[in-house]
KOLMARMAR-827642 format. One record per atom (N, C-alpha, C): residue number from 1; atom name; x, y, z. Coordinates in Angstrom, 3 decimals, decimal comma, padded with zeros to 6 digits. Layout:
BEGIN
<rec NUM; "CA"; <X; Y; Z>>;
...
***
This chain:
BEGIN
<rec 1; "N"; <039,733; 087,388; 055,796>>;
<rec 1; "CA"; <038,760; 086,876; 054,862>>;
<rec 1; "C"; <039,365; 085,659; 054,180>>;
<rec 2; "N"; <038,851; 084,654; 053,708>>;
<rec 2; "CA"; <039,541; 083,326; 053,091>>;
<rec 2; "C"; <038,847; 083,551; 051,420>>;
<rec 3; "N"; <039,731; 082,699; 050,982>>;
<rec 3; "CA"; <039,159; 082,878; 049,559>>;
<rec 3; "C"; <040,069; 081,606; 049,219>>;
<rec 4; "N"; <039,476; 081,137; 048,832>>;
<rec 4; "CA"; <039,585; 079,065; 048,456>>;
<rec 4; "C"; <040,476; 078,815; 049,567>>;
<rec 5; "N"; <039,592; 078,670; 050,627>>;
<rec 5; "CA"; <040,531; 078,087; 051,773>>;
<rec 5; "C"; <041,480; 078,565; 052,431>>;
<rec 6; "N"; <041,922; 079,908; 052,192>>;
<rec 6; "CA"; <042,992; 080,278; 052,528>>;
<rec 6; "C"; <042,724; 081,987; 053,225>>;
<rec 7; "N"; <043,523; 082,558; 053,784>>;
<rec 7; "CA"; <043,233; 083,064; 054,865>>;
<rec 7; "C"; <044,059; 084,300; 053,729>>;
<rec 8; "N"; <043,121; 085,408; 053,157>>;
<rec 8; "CA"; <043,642; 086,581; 052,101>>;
<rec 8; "C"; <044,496; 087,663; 053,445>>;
<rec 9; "N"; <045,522; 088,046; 052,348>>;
<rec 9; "CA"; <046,176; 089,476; 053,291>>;
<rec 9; "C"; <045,815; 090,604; 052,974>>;
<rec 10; "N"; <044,817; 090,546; 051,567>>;
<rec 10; "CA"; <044,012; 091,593; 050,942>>;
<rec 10; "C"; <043,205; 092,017; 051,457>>;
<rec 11; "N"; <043,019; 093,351; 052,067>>;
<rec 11; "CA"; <041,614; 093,756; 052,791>>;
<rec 11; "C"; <040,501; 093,759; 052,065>>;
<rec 12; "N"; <039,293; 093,350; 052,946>>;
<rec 12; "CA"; <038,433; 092,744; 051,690>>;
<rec 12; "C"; <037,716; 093,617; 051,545>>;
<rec 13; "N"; <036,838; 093,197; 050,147>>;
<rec 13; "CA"; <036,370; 094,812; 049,227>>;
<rec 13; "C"; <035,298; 094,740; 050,130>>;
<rec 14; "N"; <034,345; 096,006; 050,074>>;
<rec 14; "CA"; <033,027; 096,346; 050,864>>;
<rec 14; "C"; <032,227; 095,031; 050,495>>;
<rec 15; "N"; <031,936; 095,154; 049,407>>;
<rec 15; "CA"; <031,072; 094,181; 048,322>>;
<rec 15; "C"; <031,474; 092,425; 048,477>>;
<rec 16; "N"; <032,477; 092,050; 048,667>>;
<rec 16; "CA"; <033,132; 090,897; 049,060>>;
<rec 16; "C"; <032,615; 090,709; 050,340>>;
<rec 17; "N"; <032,623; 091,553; 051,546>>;
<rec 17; "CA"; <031,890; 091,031; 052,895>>;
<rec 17; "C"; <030,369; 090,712; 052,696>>;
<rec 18; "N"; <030,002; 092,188; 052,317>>;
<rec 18; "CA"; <028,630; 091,480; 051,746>>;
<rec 18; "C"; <028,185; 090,093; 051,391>>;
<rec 19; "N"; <028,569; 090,112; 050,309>>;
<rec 19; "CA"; <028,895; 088,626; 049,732>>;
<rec 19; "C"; <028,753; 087,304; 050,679>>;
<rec 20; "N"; <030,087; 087,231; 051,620>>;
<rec 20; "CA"; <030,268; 086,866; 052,127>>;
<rec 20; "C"; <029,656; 086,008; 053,402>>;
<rec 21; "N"; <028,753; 087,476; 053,795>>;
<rec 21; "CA"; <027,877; 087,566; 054,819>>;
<rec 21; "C"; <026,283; 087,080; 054,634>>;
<rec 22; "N"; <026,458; 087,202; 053,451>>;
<rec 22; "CA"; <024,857; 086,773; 053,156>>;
<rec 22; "C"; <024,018; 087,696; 052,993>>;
<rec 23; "N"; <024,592; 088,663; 053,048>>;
<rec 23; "CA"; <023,435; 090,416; 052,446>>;
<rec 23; "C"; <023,138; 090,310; 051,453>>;
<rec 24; "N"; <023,833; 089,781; 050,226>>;
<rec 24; "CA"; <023,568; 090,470; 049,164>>;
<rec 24; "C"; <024,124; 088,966; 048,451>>;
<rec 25; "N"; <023,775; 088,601; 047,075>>;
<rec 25; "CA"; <024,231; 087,937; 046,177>>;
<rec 25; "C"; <025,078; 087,893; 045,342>>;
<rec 26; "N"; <026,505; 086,935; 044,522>>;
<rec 26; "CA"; <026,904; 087,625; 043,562>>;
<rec 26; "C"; <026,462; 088,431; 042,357>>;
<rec 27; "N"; <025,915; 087,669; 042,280>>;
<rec 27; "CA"; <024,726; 088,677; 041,138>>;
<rec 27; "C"; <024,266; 090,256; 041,483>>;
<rec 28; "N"; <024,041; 090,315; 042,717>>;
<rec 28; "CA"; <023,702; 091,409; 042,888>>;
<rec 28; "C"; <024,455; 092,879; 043,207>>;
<rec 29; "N"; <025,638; 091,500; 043,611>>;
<rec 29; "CA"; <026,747; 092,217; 043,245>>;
<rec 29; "C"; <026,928; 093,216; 042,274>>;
<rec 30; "N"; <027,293; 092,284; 041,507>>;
<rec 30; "CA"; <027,766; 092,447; 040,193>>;
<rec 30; "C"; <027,135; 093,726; 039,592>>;
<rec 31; "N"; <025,452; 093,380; 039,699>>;
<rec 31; "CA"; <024,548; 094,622; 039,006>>;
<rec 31; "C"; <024,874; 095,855; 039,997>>;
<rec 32; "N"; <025,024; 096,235; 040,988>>;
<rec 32; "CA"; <025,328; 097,175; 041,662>>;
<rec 32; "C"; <026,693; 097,816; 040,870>>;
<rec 33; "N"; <027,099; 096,944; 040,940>>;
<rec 33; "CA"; <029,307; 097,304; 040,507>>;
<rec 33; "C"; <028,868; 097,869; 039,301>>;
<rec 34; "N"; <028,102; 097,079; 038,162>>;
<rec 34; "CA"; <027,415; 097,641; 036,915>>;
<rec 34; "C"; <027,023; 099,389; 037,035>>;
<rec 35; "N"; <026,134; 099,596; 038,057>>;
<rec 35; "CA"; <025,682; 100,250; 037,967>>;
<rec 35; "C"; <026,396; 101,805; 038,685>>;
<rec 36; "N"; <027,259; 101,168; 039,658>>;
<rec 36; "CA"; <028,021; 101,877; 039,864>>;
<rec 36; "C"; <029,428; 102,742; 038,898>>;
<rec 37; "N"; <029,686; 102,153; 037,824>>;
<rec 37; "CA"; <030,396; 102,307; 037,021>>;
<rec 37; "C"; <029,641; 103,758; 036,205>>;
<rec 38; "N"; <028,513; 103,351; 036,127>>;
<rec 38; "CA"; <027,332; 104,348; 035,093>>;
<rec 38; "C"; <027,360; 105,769; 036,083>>;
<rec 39; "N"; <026,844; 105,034; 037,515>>;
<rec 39; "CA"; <026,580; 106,772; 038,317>>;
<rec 39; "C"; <027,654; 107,098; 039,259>>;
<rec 40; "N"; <028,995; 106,460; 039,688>>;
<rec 40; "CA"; <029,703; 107,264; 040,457>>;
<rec 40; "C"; <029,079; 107,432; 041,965>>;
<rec 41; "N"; <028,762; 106,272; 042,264>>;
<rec 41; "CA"; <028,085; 106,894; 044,126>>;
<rec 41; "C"; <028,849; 105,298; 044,395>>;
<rec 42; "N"; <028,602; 105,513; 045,983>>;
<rec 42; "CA"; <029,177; 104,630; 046,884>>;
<rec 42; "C"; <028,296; 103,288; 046,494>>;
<rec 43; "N"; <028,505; 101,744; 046,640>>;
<rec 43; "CA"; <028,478; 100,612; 046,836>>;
<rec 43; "C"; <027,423; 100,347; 047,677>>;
<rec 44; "N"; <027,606; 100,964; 048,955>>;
<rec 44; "CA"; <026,662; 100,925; 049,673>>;
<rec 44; "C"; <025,129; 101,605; 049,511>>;
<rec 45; "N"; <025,652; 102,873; 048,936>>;
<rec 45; "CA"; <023,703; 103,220; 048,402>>;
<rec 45; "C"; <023,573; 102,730; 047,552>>;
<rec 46; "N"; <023,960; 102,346; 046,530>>;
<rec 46; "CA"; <023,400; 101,879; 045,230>>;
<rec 46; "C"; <022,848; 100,745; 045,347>>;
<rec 47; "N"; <023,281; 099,308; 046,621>>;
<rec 47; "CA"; <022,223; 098,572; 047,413>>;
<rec 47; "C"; <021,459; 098,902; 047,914>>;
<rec 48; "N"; <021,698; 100,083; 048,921>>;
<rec 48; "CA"; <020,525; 100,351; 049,791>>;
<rec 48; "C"; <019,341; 100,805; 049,131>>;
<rec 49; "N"; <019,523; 101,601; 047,507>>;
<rec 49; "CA"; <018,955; 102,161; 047,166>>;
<rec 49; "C"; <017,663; 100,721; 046,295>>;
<rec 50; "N"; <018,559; 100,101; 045,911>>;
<rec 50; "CA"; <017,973; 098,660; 045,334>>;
<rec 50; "C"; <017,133; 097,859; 046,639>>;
<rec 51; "N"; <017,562; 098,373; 047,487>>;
<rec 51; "CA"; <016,195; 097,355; 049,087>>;
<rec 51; "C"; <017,370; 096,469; 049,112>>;
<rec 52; "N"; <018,503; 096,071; 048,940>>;
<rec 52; "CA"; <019,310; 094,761; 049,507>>;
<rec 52; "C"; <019,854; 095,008; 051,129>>;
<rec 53; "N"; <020,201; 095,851; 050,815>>;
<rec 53; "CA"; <020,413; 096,441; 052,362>>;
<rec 53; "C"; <020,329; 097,292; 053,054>>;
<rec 54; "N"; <020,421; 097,375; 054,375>>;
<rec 54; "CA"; <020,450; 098,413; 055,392>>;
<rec 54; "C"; <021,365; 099,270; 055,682>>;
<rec 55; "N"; <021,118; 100,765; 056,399>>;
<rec 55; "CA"; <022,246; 101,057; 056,881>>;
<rec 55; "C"; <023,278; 100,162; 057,821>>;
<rec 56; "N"; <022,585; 099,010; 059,009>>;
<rec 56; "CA"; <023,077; 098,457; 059,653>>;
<rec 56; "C"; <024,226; 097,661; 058,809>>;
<rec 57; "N"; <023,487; 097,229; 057,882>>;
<rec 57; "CA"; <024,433; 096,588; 057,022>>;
<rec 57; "C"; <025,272; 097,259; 056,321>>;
<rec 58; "N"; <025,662; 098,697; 056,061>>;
<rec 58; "CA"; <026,568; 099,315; 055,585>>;
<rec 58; "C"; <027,858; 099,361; 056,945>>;
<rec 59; "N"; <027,064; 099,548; 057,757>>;
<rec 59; "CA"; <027,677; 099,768; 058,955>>;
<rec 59; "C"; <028,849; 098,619; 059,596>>;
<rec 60; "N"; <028,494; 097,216; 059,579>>;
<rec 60; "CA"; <028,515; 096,048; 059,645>>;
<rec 60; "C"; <030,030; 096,223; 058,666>>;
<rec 61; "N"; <029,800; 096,114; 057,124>>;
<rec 61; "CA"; <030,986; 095,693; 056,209>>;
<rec 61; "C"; <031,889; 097,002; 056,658>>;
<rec 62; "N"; <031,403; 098,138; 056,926>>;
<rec 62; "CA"; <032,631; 098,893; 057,181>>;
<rec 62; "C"; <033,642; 099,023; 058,669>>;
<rec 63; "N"; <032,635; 098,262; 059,381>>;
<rec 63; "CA"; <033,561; 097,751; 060,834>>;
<rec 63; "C"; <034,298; 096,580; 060,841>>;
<rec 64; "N"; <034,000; 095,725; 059,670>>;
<rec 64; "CA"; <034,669; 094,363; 059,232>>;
<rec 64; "C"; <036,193; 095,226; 058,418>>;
<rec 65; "N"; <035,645; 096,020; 057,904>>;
<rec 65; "CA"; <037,051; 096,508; 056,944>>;
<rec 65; "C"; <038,186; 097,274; 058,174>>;
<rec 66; "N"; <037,528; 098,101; 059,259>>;
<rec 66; "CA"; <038,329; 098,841; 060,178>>;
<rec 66; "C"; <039,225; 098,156; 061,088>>;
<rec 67; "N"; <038,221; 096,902; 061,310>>;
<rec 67; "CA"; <039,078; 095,918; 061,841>>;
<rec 67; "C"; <040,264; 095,326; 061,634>>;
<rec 68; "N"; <040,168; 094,727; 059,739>>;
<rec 68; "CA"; <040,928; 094,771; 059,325>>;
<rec 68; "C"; <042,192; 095,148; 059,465>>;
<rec 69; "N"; <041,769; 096,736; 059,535>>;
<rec 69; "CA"; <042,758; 097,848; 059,216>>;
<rec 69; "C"; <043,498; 097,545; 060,588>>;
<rec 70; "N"; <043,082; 097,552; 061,587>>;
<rec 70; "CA"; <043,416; 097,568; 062,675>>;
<rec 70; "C"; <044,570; 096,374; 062,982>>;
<rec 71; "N"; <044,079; 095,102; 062,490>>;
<rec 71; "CA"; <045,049; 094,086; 063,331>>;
<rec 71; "C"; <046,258; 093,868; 061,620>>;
<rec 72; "N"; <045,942; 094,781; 060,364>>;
<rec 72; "CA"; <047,328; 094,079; 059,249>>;
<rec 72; "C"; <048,072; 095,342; 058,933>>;
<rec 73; "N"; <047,070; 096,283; 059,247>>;
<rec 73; "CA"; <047,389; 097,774; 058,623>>;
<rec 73; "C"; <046,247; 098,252; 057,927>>;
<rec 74; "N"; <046,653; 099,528; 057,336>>;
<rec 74; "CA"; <045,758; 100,240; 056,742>>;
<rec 74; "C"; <045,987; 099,859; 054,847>>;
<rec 75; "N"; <045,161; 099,609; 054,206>>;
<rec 75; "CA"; <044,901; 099,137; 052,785>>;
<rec 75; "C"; <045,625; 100,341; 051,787>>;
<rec 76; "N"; <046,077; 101,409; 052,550>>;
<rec 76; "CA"; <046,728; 102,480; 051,583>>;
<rec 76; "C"; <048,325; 102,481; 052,243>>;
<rec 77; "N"; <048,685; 101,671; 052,319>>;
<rec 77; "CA"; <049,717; 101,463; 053,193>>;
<rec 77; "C"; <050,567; 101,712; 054,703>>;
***
């Protein structure tokens, strides 16, 4: 993932691909993360549940993250 030009070693957050990808907005971000703080559920329903996205699209950021995992390591060390 790049972040000002530069190529991150940080695996990127669910919400950051999103982003990224064009699913979802920062903003909408943001209100999700908001709202997630209040109810304790996953990132991904609390969009899906808002109409921003699909399962495909849950599906999508979490094969971007496995990948990840795959070619730097795993994000829990």
């Amino acid at each position: 993932m790049r972040v000002d030009g530069r190529i991150s070693r940080r695996r990127p957050l669910f919400g950051e691909i999103l982003v990224s990808e064009g699913r979802v907005t920062q903003g909408q971000l943001e209100e999700a993360l908001s709202t997630q703080e209040e109810e304790r559920l996953y990132l991904g329903e609390i969009l899906e549940g808002m109409g921003l996205i699909g399962p495909d699209d849950i599906r999508h950021a979490l094969e971007i993250q496995k990948r990840w995992d795959r070619l730097y390591g795993s994000a829990d060390g």
